[in-house]
Every structure is written in structure tokens, then in C-alpha cells.
MARVEXMAR-172447 format. One record per atom (N, C-alpha, C, O): residue number from 1; z, x negated, y negated. Coordinates in nm, 3 decimals. Layout:
N
[NUM,[Z,X,Y]]
...
END
This chain:
149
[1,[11.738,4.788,-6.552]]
[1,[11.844,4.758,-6.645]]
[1,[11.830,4.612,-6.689]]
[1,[11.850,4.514,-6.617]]
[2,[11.801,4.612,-6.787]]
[2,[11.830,4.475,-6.887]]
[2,[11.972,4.341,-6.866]]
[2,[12.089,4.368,-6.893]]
[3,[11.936,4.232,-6.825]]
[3,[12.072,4.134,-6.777]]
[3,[12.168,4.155,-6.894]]
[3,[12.286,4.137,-6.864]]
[4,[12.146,4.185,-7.006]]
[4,[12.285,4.168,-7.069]]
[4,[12.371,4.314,-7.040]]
[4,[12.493,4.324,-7.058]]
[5,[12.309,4.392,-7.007]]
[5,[12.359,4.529,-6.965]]
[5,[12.419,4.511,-6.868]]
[5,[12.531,4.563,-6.862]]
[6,[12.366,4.425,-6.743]]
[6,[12.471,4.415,-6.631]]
[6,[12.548,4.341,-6.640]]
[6,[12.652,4.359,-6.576]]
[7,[12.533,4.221,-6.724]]
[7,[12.612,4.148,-6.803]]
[7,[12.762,4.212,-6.845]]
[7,[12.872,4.195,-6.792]]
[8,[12.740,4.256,-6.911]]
[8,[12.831,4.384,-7.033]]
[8,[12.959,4.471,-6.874]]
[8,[13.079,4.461,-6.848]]
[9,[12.832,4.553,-6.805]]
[9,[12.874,4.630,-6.703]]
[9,[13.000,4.537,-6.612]]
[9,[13.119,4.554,-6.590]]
[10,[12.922,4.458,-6.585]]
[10,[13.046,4.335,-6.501]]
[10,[13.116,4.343,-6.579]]
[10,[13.181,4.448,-6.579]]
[11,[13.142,4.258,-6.671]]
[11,[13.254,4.232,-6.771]]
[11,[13.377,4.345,-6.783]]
[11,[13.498,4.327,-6.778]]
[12,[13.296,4.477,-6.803]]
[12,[13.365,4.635,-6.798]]
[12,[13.461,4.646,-6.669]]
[12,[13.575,4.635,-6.625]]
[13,[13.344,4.673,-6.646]]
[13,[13.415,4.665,-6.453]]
[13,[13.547,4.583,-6.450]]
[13,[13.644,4.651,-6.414]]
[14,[13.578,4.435,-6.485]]
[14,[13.638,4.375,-6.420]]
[14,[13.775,4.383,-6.520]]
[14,[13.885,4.333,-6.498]]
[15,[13.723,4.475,-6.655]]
[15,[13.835,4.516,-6.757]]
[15,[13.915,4.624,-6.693]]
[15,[14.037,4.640,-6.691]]
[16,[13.820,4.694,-6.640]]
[16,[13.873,4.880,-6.597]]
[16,[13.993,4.779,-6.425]]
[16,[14.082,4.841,-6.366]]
[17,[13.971,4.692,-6.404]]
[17,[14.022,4.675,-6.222]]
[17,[14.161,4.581,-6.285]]
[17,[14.269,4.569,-6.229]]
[18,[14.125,4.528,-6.402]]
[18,[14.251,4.450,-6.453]]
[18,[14.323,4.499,-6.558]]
[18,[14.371,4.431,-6.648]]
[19,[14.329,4.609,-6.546]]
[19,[14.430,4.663,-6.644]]
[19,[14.413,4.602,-6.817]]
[19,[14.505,4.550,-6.881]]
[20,[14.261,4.627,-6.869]]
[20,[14.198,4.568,-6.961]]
[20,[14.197,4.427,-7.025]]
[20,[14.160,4.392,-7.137]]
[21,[14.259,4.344,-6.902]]
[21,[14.220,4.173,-6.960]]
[21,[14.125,4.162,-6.863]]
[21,[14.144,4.223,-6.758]]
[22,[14.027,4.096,-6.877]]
[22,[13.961,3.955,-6.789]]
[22,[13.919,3.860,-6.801]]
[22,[13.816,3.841,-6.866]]
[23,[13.999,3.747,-6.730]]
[23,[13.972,3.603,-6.780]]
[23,[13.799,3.523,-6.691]]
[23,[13.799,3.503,-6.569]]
[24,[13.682,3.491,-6.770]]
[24,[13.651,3.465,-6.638]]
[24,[13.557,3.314,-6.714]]
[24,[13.526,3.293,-6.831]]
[25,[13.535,3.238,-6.596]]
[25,[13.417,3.137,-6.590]]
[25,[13.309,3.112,-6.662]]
[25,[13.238,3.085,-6.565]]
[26,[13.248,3.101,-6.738]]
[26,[13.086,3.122,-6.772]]
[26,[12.994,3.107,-6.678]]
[26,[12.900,3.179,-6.642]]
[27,[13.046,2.970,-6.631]]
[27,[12.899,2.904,-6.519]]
[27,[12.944,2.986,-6.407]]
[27,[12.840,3.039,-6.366]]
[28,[13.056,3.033,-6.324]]
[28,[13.100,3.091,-6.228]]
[28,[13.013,3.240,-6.215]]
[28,[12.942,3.283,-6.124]]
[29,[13.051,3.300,-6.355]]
[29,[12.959,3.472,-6.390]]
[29,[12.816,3.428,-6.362]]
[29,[12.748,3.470,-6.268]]
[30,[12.774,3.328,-6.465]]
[30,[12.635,3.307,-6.460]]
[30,[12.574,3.307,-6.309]]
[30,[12.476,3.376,-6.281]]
[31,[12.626,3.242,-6.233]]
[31,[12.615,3.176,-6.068]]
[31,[12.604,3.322,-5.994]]
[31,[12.510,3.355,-5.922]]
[32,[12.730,3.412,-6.030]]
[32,[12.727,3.540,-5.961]]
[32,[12.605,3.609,-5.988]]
[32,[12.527,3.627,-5.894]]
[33,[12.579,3.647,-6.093]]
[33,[12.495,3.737,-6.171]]
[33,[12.360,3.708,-6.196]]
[33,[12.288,3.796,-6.242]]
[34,[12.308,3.578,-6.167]]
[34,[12.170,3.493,-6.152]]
[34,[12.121,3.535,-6.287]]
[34,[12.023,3.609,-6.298]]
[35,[12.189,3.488,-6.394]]
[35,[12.111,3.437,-6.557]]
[35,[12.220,3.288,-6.582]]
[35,[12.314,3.235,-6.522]]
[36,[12.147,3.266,-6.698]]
[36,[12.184,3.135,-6.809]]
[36,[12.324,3.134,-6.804]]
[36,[12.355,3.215,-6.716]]
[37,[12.420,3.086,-6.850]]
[37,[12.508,3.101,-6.866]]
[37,[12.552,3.156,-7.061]]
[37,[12.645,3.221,-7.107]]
[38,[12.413,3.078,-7.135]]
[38,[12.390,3.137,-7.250]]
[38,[12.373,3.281,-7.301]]
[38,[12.370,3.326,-7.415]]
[39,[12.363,3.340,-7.184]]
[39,[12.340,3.530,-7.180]]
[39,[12.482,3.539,-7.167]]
[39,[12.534,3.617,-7.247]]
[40,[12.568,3.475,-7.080]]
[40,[12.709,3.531,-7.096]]
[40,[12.762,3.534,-7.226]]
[40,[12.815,3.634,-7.275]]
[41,[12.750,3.432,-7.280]]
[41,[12.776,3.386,-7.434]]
[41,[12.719,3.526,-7.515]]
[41,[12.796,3.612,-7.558]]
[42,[12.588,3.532,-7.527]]
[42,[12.499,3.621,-7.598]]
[42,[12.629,3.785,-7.612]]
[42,[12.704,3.824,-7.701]]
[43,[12.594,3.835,-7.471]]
[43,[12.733,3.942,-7.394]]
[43,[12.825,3.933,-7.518]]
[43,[12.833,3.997,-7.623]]
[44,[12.896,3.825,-7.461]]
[44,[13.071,3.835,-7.535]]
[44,[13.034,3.868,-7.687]]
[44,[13.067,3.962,-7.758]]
[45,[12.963,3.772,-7.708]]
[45,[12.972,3.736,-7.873]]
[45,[12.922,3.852,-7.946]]
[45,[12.983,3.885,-8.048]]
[46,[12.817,3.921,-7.908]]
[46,[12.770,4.084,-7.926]]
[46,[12.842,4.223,-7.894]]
[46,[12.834,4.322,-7.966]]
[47,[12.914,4.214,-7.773]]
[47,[12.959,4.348,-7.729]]
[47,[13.112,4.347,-7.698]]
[47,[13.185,4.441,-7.666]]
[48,[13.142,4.216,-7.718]]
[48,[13.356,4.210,-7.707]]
[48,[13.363,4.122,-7.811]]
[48,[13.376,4.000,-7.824]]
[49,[13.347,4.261,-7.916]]
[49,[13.398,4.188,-8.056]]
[49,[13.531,4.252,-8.104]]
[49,[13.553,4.365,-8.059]]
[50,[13.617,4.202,-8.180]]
[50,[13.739,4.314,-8.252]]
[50,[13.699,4.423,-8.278]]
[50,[13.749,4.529,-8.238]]
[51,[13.555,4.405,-8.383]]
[51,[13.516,4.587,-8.442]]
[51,[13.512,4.709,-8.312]]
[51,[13.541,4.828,-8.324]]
[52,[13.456,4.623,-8.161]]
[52,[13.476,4.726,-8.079]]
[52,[13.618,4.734,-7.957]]
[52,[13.643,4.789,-7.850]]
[53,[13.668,4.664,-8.033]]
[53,[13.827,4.688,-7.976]]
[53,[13.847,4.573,-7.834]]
[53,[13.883,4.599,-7.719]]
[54,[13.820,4.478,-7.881]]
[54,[13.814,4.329,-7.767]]
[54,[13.878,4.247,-7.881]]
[54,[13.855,4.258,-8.001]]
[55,[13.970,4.156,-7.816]]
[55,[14.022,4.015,-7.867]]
[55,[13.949,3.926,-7.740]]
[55,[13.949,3.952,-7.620]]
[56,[13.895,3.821,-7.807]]
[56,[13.823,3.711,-7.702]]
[56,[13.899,3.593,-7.734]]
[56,[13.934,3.567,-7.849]]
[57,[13.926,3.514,-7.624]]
[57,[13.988,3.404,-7.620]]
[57,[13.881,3.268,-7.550]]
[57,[13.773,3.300,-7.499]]
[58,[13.903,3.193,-7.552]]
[58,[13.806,3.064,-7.504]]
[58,[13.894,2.949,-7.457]]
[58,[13.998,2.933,-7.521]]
[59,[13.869,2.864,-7.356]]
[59,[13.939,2.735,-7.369]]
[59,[13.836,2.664,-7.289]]
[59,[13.797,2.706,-7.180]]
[60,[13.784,2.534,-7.356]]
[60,[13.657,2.486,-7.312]]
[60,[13.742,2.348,-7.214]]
[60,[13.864,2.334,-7.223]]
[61,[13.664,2.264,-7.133]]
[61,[13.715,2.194,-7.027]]
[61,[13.667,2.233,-6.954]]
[61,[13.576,2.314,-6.967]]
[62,[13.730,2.172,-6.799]]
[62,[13.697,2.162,-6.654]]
[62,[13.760,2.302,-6.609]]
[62,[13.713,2.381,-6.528]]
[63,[13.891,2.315,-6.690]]
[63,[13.960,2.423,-6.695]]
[63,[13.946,2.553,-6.736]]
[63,[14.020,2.647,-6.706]]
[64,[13.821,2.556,-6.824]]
[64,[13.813,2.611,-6.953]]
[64,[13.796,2.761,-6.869]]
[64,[13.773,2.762,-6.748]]
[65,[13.808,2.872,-6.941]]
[65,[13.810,2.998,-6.928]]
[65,[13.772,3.090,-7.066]]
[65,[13.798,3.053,-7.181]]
[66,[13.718,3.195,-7.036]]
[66,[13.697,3.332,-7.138]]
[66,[13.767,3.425,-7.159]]
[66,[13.697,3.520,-7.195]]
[67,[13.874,3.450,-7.156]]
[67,[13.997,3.588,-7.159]]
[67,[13.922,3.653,-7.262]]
[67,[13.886,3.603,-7.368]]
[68,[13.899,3.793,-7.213]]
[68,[13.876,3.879,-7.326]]
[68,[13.961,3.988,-7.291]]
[68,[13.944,4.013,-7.171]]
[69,[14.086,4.102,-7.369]]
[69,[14.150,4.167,-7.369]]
[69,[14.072,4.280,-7.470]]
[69,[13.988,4.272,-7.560]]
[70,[14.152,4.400,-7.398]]
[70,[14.061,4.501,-7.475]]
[70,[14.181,4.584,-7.524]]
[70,[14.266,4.630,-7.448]]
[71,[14.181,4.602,-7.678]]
[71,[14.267,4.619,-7.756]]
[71,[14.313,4.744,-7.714]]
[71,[14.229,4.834,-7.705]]
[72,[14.464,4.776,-7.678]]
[72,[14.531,4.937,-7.673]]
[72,[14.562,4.956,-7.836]]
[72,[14.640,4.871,-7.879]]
[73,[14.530,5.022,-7.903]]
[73,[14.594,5.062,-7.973]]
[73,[14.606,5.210,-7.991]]
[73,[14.531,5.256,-7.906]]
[74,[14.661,5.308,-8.057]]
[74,[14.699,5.398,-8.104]]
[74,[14.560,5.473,-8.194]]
[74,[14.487,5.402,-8.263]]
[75,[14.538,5.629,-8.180]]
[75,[14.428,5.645,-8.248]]
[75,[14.437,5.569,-8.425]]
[75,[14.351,5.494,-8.471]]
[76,[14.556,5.612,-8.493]]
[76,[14.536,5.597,-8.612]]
[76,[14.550,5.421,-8.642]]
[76,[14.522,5.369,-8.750]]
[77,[14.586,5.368,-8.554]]
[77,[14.574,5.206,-8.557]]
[77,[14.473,5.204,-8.579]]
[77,[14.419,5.193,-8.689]]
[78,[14.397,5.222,-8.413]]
[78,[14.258,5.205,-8.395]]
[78,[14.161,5.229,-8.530]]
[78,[14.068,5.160,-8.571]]
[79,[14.209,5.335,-8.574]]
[79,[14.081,5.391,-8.678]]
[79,[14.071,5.214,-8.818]]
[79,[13.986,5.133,-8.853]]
[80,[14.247,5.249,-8.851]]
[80,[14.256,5.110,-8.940]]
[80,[14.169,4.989,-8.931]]
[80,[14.069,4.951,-8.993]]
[81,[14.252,4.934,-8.819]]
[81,[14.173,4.838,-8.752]]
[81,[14.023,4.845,-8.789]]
[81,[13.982,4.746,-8.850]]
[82,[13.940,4.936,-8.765]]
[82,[13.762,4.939,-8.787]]
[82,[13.788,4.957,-8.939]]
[82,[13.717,4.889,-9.014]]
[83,[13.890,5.049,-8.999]]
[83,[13.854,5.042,-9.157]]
[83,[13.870,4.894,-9.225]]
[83,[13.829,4.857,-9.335]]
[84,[13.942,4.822,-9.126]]
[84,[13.974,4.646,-9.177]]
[84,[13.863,4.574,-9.153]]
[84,[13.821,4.482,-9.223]]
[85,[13.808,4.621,-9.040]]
[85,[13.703,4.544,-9.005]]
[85,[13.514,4.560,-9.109]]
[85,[13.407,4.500,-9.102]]
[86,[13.566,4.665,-9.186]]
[86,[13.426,4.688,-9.245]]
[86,[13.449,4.587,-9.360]]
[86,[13.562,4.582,-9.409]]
[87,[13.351,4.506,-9.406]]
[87,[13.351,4.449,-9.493]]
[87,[13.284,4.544,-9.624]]
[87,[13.303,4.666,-9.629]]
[88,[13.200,4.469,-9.731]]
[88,[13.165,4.555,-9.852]]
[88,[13.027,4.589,-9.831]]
[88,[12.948,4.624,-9.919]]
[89,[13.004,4.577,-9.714]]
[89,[12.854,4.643,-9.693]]
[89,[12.874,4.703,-9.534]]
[89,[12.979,4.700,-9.471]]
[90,[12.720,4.770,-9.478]]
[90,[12.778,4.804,-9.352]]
[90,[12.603,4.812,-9.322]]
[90,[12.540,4.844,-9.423]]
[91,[12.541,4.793,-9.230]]
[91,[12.386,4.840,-9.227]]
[91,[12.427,4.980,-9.150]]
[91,[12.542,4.987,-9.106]]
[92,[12.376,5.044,-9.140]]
[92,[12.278,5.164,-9.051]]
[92,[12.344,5.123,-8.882]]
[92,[12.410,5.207,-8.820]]
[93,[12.319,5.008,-8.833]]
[93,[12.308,5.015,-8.670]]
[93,[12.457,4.958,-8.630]]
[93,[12.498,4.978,-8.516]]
[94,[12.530,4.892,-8.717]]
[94,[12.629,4.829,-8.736]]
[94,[12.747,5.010,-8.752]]
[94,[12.823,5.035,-8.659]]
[95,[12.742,5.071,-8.828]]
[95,[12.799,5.208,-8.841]]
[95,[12.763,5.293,-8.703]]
[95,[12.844,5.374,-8.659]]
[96,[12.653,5.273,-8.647]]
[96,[12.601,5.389,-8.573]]
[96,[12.698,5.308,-8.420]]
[96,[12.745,5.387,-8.338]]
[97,[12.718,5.158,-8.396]]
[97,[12.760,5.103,-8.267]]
[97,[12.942,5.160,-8.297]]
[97,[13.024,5.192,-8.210]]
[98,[12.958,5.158,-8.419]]
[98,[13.117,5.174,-8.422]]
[98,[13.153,5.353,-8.393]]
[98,[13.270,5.385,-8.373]]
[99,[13.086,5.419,-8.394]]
[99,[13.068,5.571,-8.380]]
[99,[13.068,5.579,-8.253]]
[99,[13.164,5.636,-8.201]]
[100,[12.972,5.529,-8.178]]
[100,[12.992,5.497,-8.031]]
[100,[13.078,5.452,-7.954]]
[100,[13.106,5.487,-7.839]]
[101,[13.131,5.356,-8.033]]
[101,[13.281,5.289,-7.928]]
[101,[13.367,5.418,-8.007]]
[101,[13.409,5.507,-7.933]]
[102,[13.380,5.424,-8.075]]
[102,[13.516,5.558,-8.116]]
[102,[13.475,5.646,-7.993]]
[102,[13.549,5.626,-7.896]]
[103,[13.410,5.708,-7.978]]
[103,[13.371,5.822,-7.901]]
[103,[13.390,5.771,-7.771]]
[103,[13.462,5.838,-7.696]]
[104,[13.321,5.627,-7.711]]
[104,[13.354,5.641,-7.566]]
[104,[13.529,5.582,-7.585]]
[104,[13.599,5.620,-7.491]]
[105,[13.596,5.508,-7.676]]
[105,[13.754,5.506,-7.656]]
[105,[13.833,5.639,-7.683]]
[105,[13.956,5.642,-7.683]]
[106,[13.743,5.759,-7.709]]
[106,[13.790,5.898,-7.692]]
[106,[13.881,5.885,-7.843]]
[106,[13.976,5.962,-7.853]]
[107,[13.848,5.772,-7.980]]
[107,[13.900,5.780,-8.090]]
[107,[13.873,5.931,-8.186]]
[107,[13.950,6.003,-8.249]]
[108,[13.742,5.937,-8.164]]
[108,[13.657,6.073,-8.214]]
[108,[13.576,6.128,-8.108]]
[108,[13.523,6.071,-8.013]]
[109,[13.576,6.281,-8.150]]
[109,[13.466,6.331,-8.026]]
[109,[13.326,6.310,-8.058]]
[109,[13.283,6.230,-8.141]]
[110,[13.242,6.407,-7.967]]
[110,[13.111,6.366,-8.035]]
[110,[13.047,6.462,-8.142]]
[110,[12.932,6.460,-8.186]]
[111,[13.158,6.554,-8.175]]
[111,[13.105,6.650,-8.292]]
[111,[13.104,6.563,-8.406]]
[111,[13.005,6.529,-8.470]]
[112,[13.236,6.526,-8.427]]
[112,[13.278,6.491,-8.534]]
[112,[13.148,6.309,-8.559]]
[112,[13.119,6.283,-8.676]]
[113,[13.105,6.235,-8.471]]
[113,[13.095,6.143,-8.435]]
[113,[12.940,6.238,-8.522]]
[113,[12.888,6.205,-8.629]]
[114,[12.920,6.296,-8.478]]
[114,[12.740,6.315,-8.481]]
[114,[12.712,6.414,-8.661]]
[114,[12.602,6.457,-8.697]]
[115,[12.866,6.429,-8.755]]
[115,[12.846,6.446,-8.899]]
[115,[12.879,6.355,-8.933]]
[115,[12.854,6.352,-9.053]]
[116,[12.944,6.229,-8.891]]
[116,[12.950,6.104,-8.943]]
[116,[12.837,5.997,-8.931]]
[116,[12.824,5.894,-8.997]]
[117,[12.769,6.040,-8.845]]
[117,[12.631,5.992,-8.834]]
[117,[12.542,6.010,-8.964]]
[117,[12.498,5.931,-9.047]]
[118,[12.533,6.166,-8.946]]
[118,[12.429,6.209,-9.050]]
[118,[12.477,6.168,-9.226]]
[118,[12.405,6.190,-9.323]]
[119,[12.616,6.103,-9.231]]
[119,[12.671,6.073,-9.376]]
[119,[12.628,5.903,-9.393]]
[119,[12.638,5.848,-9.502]]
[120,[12.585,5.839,-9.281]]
[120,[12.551,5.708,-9.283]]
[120,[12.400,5.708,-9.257]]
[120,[12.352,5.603,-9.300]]
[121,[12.296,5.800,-9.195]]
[121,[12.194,5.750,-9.165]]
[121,[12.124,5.743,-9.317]]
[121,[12.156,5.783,-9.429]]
[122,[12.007,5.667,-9.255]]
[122,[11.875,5.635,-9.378]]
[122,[11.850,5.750,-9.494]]
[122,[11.857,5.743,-9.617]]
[123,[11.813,5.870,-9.395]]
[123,[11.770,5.985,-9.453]]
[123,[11.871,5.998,-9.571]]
[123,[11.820,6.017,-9.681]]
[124,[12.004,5.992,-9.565]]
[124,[12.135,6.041,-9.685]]
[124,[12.083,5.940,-9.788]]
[124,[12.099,5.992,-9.898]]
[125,[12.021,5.805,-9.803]]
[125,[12.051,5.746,-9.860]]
[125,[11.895,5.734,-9.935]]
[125,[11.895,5.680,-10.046]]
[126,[11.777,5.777,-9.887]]
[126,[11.642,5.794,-9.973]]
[126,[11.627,5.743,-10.089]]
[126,[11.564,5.647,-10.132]]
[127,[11.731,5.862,-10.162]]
[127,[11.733,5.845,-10.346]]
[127,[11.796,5.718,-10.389]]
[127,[11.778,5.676,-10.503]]
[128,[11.890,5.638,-10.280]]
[128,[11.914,5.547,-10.324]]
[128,[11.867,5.426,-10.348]]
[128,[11.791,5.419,-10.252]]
[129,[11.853,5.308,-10.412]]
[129,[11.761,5.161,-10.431]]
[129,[11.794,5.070,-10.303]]
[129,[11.904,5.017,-10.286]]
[130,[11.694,5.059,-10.222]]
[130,[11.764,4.966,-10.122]]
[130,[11.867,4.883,-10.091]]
[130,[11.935,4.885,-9.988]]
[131,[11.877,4.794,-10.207]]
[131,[11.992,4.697,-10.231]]
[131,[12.149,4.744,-10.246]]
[131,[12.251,4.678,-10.265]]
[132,[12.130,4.860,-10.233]]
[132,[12.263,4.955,-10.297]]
[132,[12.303,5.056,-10.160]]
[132,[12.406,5.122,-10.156]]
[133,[12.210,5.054,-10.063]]
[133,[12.266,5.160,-10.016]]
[133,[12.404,5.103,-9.872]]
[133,[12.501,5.166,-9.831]]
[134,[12.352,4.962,-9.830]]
[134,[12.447,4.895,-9.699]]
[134,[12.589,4.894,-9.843]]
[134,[12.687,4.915,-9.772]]
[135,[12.615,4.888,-9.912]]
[135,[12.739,4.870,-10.028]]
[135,[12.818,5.019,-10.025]]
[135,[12.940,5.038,-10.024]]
[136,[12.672,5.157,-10.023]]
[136,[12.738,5.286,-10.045]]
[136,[12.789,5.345,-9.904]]
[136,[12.889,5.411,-9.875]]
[137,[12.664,5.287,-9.815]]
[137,[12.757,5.349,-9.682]]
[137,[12.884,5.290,-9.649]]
[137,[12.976,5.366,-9.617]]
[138,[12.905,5.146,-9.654]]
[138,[13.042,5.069,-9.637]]
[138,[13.146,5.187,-9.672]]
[138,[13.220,5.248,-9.594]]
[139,[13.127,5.205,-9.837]]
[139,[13.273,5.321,-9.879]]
[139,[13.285,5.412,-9.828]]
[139,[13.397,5.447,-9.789]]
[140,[13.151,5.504,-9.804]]
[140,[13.136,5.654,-9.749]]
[140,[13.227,5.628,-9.620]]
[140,[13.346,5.652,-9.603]]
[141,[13.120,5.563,-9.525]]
[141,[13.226,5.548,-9.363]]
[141,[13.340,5.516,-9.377]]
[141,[13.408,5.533,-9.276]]
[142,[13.426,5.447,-9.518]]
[142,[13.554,5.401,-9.489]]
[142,[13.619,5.521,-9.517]]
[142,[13.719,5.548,-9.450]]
[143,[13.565,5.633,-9.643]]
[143,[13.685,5.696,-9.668]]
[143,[13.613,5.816,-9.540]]
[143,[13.683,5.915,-9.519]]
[144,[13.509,5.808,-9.477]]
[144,[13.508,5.933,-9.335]]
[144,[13.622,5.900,-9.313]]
[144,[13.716,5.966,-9.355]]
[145,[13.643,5.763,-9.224]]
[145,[13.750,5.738,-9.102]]
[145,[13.902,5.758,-9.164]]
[145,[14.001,5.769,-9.091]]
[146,[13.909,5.760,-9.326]]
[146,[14.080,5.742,-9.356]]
[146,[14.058,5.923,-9.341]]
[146,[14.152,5.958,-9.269]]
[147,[13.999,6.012,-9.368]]
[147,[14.036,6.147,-9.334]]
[147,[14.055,6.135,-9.183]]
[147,[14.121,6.233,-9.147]]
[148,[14.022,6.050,-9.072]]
[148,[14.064,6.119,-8.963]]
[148,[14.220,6.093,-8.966]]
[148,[14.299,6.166,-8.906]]
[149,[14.256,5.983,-9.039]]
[149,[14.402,5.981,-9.006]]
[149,[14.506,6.028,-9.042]]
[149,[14.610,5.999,-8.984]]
END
């Protein structure tokens, strides 16, 4: 397993034991977990983002700490929320990570998860001009997710 994976896994872990906050250290994790403390950084800033349902907090100092909370919301919040979060483009791997967190936050199953796939991958978009197609999936995936609600 790859350090940012156990990285990630800790972090999880210590969400699922705290009732989805955990505040923690950088250099303290780093110390536990034997990497950089820059891989913790890497972690947060990649995998506890809003789009996947994390608010991250920071306070730098002697004091300083990482709170990251992992958003409760409501399915049809939840869905909003990611429809807020798409801007006017969307790539391919960026659509395919948000399909994934729906499914493991039990937002969508994996039926529905795996024809919303096939309306964003490469293949749908062939006939289209490169430059045009991160613009067409953006709309497509937005109006998928407003039918789930």
C-alpha cells in the first residue's frame, strides 16, 4: 500500500472513532506514520476536499492544528453541494472520484453510479473537439445529479 493511502486510511480511521471530526498535528502524524510531513499536506489537500464531503480547517503555530470534519448532510443537500461544487468544466477523473465518494457515502448506488459513468467517460465524447468536451461533461453530470433529486 502506497503512504498516502495509509495516510488517507489513518485520517479515516480517526474520522469513523470521532464521530467524523479529527483534529490532528502534521509533524505529530508524520512522526507516527514515518513520512514527510509534506505527504500529510499532499493527503488533506487531495482527498479532504468539500467536493468529497470534508471541511478542513488549519491553525499554524506551536499550537497549530488540522481539524478536518466530514460533512453530514442530507442526500439531496449532498447531491447540491457537488452540483455547486462543479465549476464550467469537469475532466474525466475529476467526475469519475465524485461517483465514488457518492457511492461509498451511500449518496448513489453502484448501478446508477456505473450509467453515470458511461455519460461522462471519453468514449461518449469521441465526436466531440477536445476543447469542448471537459465544458459538455460539466452540464451533462450537472443535470445527471439534479434528476437524482
Amino acid at each position: 500500500m502506497r503512504m498516502s493511502d495509509l495516510v488517507a486510511n489513518y485520517i479515516l480511521d480517526m474520522l469513523d472513532e470521532q464521530n467524523g471530526n479529527a483534529e490532528i498535528r502534521r509533524n505529530e502524524l508524520a512522526g507516527t506514520l514515518g513520512c514527510v510531513p509534506s505527504q500529510i499536506n499532499y493527503v488533506i489537500t487531495s482527498r479532504f476536499t468539500p467536493e468529497q464531503g470534508y471541511i478542513v480547517e488549519s491553525r499554524r503555530g506551536g499550537g497549530g492544528y488540522i481539524r478536518i470534519t466530514r460533512i453530514k448532510l442530507g442526500r439531496s443537500s449532498a447531491i447540491m453541494h457537488i452540483i455547486n461544487s462543479i465549476g464550467k468544466t469537469l475532466d474525466r477523473a475529476t467526475a469519475e472520484a465524485m461517483l465514488t465518494n457518492m457511492v461509498s457515502q451511500e449518496i448513489i448506488d453502484k448501478q446508477t453510479a456505473r450509467l453515470m459513468a458511461c455519460g461522462i467517460s471519453e468514449r461518449s465524447y469521441q465526436e466531440v473537439p477536445q476543447k469542448y468536451r471537459d465544458g459538455l461533461r460539466a452540464g451533462i453530470f450537472k443535470n445527471m445529479l439534479l434528476t437524482l433529486i
